[in-house]
SEFI-360654 format. One line per field, with one value per residue (C-alpha): x, y, z; residue number from 1. Coordinates in pm, 1 decimal, m for minus. Layout:
N
east: c(X:...);
north: c(Y:...);
up: c(Z:...);
seq: c(NUM:...);
This chain:
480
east: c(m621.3:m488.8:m776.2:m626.9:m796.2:m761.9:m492.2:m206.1:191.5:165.7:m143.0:m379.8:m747.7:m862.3:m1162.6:m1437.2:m1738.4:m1947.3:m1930.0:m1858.8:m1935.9:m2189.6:m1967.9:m1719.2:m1403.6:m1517.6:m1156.2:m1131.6:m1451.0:m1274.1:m984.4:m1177.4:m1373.8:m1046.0:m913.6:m1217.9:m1231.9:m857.6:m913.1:m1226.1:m987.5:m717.9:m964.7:m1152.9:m794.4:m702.7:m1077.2:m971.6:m658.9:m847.8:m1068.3:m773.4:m571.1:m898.9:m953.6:m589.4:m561.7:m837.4:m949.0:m643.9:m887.6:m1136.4:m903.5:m1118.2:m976.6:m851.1:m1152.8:m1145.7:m1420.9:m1159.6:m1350.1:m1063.8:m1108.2:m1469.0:m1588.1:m1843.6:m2104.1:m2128.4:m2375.3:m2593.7:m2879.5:m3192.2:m3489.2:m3802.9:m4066.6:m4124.0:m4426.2:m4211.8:m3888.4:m3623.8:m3372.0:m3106.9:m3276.5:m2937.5:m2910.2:m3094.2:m2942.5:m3072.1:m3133.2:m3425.8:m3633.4:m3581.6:m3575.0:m3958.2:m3966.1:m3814.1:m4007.9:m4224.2:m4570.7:m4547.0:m4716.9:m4449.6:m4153.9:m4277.8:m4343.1:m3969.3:m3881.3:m4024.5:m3897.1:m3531.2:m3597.7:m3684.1:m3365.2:m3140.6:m3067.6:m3055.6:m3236.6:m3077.9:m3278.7:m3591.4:m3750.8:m3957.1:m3682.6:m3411.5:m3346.5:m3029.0:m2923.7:m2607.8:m2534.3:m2266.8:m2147.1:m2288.4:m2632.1:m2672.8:m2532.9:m2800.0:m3066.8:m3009.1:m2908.6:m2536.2:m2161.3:m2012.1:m1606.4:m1390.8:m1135.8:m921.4:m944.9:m760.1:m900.3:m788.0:m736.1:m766.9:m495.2:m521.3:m308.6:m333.5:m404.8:m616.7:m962.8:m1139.0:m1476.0:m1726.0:m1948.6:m2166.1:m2103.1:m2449.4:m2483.6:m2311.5:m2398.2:m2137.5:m2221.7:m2594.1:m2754.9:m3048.6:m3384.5:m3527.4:m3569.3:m3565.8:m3841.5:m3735.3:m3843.4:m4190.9:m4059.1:m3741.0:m3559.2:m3226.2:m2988.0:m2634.7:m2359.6:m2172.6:m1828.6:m1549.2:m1490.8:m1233.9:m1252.0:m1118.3:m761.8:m697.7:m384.0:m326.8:m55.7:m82.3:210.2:495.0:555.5:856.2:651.3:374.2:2.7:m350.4:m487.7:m821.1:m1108.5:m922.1:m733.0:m1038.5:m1242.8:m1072.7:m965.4:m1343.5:m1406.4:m1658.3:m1519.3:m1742.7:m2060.1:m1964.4:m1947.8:m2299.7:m2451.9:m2439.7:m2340.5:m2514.6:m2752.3:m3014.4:m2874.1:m2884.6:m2614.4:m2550.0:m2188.4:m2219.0:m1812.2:m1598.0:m1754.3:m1739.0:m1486.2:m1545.5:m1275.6:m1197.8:m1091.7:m1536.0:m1666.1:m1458.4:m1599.0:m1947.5:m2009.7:m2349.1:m2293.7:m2573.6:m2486.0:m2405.5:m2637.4:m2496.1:m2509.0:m2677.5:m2420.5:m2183.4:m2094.9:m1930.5:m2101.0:m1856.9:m1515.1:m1392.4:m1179.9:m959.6:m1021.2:m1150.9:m1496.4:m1343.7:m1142.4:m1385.5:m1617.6:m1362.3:m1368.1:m1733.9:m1745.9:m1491.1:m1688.6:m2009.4:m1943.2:m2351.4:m2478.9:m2623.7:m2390.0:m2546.2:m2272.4:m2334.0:m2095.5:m2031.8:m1715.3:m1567.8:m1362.4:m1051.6:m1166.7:m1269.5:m1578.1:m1865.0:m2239.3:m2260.5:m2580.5:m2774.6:m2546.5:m2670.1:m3022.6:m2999.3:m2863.5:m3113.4:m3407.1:m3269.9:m3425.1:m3144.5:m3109.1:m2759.2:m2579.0:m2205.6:m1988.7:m1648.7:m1588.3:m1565.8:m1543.5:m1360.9:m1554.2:m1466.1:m1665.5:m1991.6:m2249.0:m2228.2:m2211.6:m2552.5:m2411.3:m2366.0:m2678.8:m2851.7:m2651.8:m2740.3:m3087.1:m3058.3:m2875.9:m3154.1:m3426.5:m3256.2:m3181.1:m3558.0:m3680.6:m3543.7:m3226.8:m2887.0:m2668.7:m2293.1:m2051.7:m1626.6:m1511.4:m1272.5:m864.9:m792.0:m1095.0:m1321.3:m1560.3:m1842.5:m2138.6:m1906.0:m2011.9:m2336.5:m2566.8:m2827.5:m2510.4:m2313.9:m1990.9:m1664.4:m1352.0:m1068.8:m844.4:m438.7:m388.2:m23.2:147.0:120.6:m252.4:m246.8:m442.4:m464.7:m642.6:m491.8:m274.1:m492.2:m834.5:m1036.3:m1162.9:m1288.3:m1606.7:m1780.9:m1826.4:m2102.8:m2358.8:m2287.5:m2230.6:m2149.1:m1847.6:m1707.6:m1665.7:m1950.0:m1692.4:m1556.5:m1753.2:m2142.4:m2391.7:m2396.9:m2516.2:m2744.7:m3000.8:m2959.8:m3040.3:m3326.4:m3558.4:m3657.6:m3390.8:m3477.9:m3211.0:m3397.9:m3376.6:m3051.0:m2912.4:m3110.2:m2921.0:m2608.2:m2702.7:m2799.0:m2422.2:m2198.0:m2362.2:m2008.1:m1956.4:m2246.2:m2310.2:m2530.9:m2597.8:m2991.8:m2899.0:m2611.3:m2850.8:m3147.4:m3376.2:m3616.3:m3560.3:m3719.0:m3972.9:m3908.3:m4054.9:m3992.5:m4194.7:m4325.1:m4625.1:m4503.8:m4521.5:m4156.6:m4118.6:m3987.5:m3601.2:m3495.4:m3133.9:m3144.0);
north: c(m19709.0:m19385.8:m19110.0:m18782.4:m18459.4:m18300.2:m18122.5:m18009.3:m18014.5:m17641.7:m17736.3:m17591.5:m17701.2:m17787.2:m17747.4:m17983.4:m18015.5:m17951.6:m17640.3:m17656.0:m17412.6:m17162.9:m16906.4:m16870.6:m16650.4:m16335.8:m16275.3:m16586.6:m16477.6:m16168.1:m16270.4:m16477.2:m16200.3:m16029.0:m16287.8:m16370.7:m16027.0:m16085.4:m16381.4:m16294.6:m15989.6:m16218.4:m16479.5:m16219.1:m16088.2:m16471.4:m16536.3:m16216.6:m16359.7:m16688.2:m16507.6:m16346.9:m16656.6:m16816.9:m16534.5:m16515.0:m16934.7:m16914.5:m17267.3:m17437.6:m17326.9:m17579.7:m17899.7:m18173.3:m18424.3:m18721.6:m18981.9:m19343.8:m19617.2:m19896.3:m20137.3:m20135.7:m19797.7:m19841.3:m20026.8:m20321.9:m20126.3:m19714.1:m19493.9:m19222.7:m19011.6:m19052.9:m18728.1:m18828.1:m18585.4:m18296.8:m18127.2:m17784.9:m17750.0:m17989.4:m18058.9:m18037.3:m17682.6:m17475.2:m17187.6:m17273.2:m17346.9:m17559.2:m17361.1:m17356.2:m17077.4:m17311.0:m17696.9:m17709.0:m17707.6:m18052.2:m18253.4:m18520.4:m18668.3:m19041.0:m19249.4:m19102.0:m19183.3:m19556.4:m19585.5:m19497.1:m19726.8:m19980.9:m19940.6:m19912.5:m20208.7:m20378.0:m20272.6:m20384.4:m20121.3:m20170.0:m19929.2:m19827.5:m19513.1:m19316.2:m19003.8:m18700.6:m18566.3:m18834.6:m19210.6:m19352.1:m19657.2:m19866.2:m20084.9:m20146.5:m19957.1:m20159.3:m20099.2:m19763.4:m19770.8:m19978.8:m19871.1:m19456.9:m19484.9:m19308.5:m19407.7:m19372.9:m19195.9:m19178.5:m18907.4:m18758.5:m18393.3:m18208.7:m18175.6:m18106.9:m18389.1:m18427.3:m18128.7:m17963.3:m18216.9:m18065.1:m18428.8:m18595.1:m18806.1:m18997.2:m18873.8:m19075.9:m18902.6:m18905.8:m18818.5:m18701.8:m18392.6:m18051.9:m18116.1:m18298.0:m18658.0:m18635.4:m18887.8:m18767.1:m19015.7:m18884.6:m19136.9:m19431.5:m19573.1:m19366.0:m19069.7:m19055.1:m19100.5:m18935.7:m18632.5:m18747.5:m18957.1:m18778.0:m19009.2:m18972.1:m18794.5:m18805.6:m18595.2:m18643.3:m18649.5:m18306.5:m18307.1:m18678.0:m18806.2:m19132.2:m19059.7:m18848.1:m18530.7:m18581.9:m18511.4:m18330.4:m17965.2:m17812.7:m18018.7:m17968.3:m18321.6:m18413.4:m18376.7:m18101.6:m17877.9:m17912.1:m17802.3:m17491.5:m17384.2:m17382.3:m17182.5:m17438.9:m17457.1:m17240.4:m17345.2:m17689.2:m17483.9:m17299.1:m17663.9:m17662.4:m18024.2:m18080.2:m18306.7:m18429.8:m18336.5:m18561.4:m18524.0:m18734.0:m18738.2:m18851.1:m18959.6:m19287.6:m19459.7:m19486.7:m19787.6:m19874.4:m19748.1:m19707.9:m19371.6:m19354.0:m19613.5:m19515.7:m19121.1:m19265.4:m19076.7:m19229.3:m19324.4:m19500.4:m19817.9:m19680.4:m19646.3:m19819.0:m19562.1:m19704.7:m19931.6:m19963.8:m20240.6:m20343.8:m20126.1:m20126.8:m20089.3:m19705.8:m19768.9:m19495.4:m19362.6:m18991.0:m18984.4:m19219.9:m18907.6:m18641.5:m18763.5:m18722.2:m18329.4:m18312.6:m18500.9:m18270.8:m17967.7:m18107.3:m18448.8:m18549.3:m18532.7:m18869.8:m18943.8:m19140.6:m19184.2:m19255.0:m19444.6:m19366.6:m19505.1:m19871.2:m20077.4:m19856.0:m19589.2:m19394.1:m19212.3:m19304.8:m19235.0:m18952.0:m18769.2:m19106.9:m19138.7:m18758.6:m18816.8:m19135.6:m18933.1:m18676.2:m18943.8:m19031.2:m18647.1:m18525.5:m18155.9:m18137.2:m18326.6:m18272.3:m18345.0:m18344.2:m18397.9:m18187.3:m18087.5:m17851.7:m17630.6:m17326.8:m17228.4:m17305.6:m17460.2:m17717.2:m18059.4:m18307.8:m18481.8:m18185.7:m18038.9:m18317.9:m18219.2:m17894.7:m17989.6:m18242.2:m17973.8:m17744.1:m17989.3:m18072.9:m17694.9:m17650.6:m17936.8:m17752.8:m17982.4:m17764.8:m17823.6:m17819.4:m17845.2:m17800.2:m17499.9:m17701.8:m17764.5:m17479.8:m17624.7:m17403.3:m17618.1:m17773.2:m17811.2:m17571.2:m17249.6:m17346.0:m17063.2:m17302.0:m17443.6:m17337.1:m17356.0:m17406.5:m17284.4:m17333.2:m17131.5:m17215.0:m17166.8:m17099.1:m17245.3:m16863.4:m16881.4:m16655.2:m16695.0:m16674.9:m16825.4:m17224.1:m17257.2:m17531.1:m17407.3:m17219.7:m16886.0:m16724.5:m16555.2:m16834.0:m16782.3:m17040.2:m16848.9:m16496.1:m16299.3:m16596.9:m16591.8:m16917.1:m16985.4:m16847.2:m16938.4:m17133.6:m17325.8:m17174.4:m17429.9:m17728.4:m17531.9:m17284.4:m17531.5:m17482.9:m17074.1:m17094.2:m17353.6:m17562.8:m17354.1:m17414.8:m17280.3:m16930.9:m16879.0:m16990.7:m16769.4:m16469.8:m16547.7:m16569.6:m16207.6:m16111.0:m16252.0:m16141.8:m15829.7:m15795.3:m16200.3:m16346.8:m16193.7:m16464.8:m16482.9:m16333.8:m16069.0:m15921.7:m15953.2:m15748.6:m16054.9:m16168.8:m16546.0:m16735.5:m16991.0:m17363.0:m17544.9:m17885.6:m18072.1:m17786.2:m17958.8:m18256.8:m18293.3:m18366.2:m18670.5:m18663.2:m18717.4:m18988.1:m18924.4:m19189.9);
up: c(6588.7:6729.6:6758.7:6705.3:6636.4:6286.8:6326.0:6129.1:6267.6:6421.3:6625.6:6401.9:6478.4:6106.7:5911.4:6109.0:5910.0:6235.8:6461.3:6831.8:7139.1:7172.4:7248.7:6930.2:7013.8:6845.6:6772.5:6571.7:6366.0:6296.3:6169.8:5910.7:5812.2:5729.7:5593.1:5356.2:5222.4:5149.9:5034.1:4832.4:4657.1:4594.6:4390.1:4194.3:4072.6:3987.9:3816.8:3603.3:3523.1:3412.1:3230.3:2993.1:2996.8:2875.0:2590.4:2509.4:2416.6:2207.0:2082.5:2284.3:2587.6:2449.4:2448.9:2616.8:2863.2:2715.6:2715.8:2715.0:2645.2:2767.1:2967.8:3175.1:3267.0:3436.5:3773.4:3762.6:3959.4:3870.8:4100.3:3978.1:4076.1:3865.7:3806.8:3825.8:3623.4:3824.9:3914.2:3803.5:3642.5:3561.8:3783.3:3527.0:3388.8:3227.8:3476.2:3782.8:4069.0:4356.2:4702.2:4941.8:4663.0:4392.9:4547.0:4544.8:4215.5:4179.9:4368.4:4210.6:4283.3:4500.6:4190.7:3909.5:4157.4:4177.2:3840.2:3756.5:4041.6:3869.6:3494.0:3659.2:3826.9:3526.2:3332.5:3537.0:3749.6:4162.9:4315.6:4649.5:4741.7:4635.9:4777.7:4640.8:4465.8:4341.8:4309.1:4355.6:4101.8:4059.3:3758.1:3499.4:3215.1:2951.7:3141.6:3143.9:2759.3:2633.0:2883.1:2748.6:2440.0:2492.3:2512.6:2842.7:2877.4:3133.8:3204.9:3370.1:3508.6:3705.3:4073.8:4474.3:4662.6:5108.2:5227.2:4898.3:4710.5:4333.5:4127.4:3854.5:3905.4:3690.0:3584.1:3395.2:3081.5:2830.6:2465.7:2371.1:2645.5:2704.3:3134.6:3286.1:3339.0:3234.5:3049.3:2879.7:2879.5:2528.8:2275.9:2541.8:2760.1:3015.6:2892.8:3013.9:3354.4:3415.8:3328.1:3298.5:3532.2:3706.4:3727.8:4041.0:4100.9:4331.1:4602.6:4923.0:5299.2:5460.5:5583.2:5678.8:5810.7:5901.5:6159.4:6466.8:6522.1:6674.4:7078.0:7057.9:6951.6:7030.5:6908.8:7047.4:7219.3:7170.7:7352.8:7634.9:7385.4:7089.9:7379.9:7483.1:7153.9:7035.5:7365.7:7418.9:7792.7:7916.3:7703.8:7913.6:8282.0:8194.7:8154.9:7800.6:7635.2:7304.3:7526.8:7356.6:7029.9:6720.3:6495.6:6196.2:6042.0:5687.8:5655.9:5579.9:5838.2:6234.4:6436.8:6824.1:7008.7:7403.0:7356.9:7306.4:7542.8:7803.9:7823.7:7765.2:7398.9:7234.8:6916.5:6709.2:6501.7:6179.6:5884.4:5599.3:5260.3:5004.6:4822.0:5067.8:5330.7:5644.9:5922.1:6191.9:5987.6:5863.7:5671.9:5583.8:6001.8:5880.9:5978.8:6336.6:6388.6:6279.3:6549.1:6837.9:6729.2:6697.9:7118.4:7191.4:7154.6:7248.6:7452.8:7490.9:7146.3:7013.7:6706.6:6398.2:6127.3:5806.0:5617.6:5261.8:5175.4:4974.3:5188.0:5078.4:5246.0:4947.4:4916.8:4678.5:4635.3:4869.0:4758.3:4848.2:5194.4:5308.9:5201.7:5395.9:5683.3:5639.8:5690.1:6047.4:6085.9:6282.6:6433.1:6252.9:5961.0:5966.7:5646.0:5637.0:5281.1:4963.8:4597.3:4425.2:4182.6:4113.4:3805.5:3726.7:3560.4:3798.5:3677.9:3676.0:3987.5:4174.4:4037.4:4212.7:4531.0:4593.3:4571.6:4833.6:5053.6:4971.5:5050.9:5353.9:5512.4:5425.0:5632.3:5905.7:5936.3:6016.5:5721.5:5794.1:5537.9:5563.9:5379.4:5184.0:5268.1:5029.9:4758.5:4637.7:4828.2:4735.4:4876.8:5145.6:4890.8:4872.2:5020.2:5255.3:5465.5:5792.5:5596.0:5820.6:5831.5:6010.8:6247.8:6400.7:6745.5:6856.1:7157.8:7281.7:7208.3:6934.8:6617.5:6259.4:5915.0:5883.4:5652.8:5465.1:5535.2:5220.1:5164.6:4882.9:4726.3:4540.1:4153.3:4137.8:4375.9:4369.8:4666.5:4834.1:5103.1:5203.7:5492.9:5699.6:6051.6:6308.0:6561.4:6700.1:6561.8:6798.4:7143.0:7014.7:7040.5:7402.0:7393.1:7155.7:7180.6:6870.8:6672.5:6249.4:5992.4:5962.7:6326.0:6357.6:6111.6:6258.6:6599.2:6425.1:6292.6:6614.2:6741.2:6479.3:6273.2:6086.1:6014.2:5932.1:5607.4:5394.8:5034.7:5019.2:5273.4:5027.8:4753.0:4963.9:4913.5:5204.0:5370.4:5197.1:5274.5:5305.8:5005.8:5088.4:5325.5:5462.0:5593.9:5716.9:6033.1:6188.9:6453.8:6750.5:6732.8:7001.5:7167.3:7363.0);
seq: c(1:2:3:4:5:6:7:8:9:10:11:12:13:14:15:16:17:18:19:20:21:22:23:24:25:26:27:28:29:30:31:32:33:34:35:36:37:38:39:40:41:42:43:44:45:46:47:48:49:50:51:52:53:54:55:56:57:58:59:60:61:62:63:64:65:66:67:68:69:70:71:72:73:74:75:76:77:78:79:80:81:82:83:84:85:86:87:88:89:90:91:92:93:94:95:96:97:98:99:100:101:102:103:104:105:106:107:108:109:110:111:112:113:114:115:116:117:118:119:120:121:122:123:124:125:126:127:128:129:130:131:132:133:134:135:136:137:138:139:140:141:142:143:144:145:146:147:148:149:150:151:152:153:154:155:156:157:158:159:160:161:162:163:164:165:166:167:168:169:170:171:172:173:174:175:176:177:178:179:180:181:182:183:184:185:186:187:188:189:190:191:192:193:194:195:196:197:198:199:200:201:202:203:204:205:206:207:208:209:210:211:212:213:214:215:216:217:218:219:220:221:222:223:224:225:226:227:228:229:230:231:232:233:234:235:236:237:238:239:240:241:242:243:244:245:246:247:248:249:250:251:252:253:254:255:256:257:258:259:260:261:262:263:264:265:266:267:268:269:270:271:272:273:274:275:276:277:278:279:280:281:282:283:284:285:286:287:288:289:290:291:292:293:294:295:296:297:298:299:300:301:302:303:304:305:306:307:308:309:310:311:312:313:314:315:316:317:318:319:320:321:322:323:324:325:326:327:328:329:330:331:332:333:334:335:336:337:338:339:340:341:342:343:344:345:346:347:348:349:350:351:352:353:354:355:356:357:358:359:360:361:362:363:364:365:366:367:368:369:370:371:372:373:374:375:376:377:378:379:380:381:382:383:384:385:386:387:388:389:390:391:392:393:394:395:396:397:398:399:400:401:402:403:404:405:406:407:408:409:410:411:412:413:414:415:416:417:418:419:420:421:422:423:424:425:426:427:428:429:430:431:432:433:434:435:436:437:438:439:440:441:442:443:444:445:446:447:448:449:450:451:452:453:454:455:456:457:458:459:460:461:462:463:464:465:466:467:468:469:470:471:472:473:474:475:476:477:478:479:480);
């Protein structure tokens, strides 16, 4: 395997889901300020645009994907996030969207959670995860058919693909629900005990490539030119490493390599996501290569990866794989992966999401998420996430927006720009000790008065207070 670091034929350091040296070039942050509010003009005149060409087609507007119940069409095993009974509002409630105001509404008491353990267990289902909030189930199609009462479709929809590649996906529904892959529990035995049950969707690693650039033109080399284009040179001179940082990349995957073992990194065995298998093979080489950036820019973190990805390489069950990541309690969890959504309401799978992201951030972990390769990312818009773009650096050292790196005003969370920048999380740990999300983003404030410009601040709203497992007491995180 060659290790390479994201980058795109004119050297252009790419979207990496997790953010390098303390000190950011302001220029850089600039520039995608000015390009966001460019960027955020030039989407609200296409969302008007959509709007009319929406209004103007009438009924023809409406067409619905073409849907097949061909079991040739469906995988033997199909993941999906089940909702226990919360102790406030559903997690699937029509207009309200999961972020660290709302997420503590979803949790569930211990005894309801095992008693829709159980009654999945004795349906059929596997049960690969639970927590306060979500269990995560695999089974066939006939299973969850008989088990809730519905008819399962696949079809096709339009969607972005890694690098922006405009394709189809297949999507898997319900025919009894106007939510996007919900299955409702009324009528069934379930109903007592759950609220409903998402069935997962794709989404795609961030710019992958499986060959490195050329020689014969100008590239950045990973970890010297990563380094210095992050600026996080001099965060390395003052002392600062990322040492005794924990860091876990939920991704394809994670391979040995000497390019690693030879400069020492510490990388954890990885955590297998729920479903998944083969621990020390990445299949597709993304998250391989999306750890060389995050060493590059801070070479003594402790990396856990996370794999969530079949033995092709694709990803699959990735709400359970970051809520898996998020129980190895790291300081940061880096994801390099997307959706595109552009409009809401947001599906039941990525309902279920944003609440885990929410959950997360409130628990004091540092949510990264890539901005998208010219997505309208997803969880990247979300408004309790570090959200990162990208920036190409010229062999003359000059700098502009990448060419496949998104940014736009999100239409799902309003007032949300995407992305918040380029490269400050990882070493502020180092300047303010036992840095949480709400201090973080008051540095980052403090740092960049004209960037950093998040959702609640827009909005007037105070910060608001961390619902979820407020009161737990957090362990010690080992980096050893």
């Amino acid at each position: 395997m060659v290790i390479v670091a994201e980058t795109n034929w004119s050297g252009a350091v790419t979207a990496c889901a997790i953010a390098g040296g303390f000190i950011a070039q302001f220029l850089v942050l600039l520039w995608t300020k000015r390009q966001a509010d460019k960027d955020a003009t030039d989407a609200a005149t296409k969302v008007e645009a959509v709007k009319k060409t929406l209004e103007d087609t009438g009924s023809a507007a409406k067409k619905q994907p073409e849907r097949s119940t061909s079991a040739s069409d469906f995988p033997d095993r199909i993941f999906a996030i089940a909702s226990p009974q919360s102790t406030g509002a559903s997690l699937f409630t029509p207009g309200v969207l999961p972020d660290a105001s709302t997420v503590g509404n979803f949790v569930s008491d211990p005894a309801s959670v095992e008693r829709a353990v159980h009654l999945l267990a004795d349906a059929g289902f596997e049960v690969l995860q639970a927590n306060e909030m979500m269990i995560n189930i695999a089974g066939p199609r006939e299973l969850y058919e008989s088990a809730f009462g519905t008819t399962l479709v696949a079809e096709e929809r339009p969607t972005r693909k890694s690098g922006s590649e405009e394709d189809t996906a297949t999507y898997f529904d319900t025919t009894d629900t106007d939510v996007s892959g919900l299955c409702s529990t009324s009528g069934t035995r379930f109903e007592e005990v759950l609220e409903g049950v998402a069935i997962e969707e794709p989404a795609y690693p961030c710019a992958v490539n499986a060959f490195p650039p050329a020689v014969d033109y100008f590239k950045l080399d990973v970890p010297a030119d990563v380094s210095l284009a992050c600026n996080a040179d001099q965060a390395h001179r003052a002392g600062i490493t990322g040492r005794g940082i924990v860091v876990a990349m939920v991704d394809t995957g994670w391979q040995t390599h000497p390019y690693f073992t030879q400069r020492g990194y510490r990388v954890d065995p990885t955590l297998l996501g729920p479903g998944t298998v083969n621990a020390g093979v990445d299949g597709s080489g993304h998250g391989t290569g999306e750890s060389a950036n995050i060493f590059a820019t801070a070479p003594d973190v402790t990396l856990k990866p996370v794999k969530a990805a079949a033995a092709s390489g694709a990803l699959v069950n990735l709400t359970a794989a970051f809520n898996a990541g998020v129980a190895l309690n790291p300081h940061i969890i880096s994801n390099s992966w997307t959706s595109d959504v552009q409009f809401g309401p947001l599906s039941a799978a990525l309902q279920a999401r944003a609440a885990a992201v929410a959950a997360a951030w409130g628990a004091g972990i540092i949510v990264v998420f890539a901005a998208g390769n010219g997505h309208w990312g997803f969880p990247g818009q979300h408004p309790d996430v570090i959200s990162v773009g990208g920036v190409d650096v010229r062999i003359d050292g000059s700098l502009r927006a990448s060419d496949y790196s998104s940014g736009f005003m999100s239409n799902v969370y309003p007032n949300r720009r995407v992305p918040d920048m380029c490269g400050v999380v990882e070493h502020m740990y180092k300047s303010i000790p036992w840095v949480t999300p709400e201090r973080l983003q008051a540095a980052l404030r403090d740092i960049y008065p004209d960037v950093v410009v998040r959702r609640r601040e827009l909005e007037g709203e105070p910060m608001p207070t961390w619902y979820v497992f407020k009161d737990r007491p957090r362990p010690e995180r080992s980096s050893a």
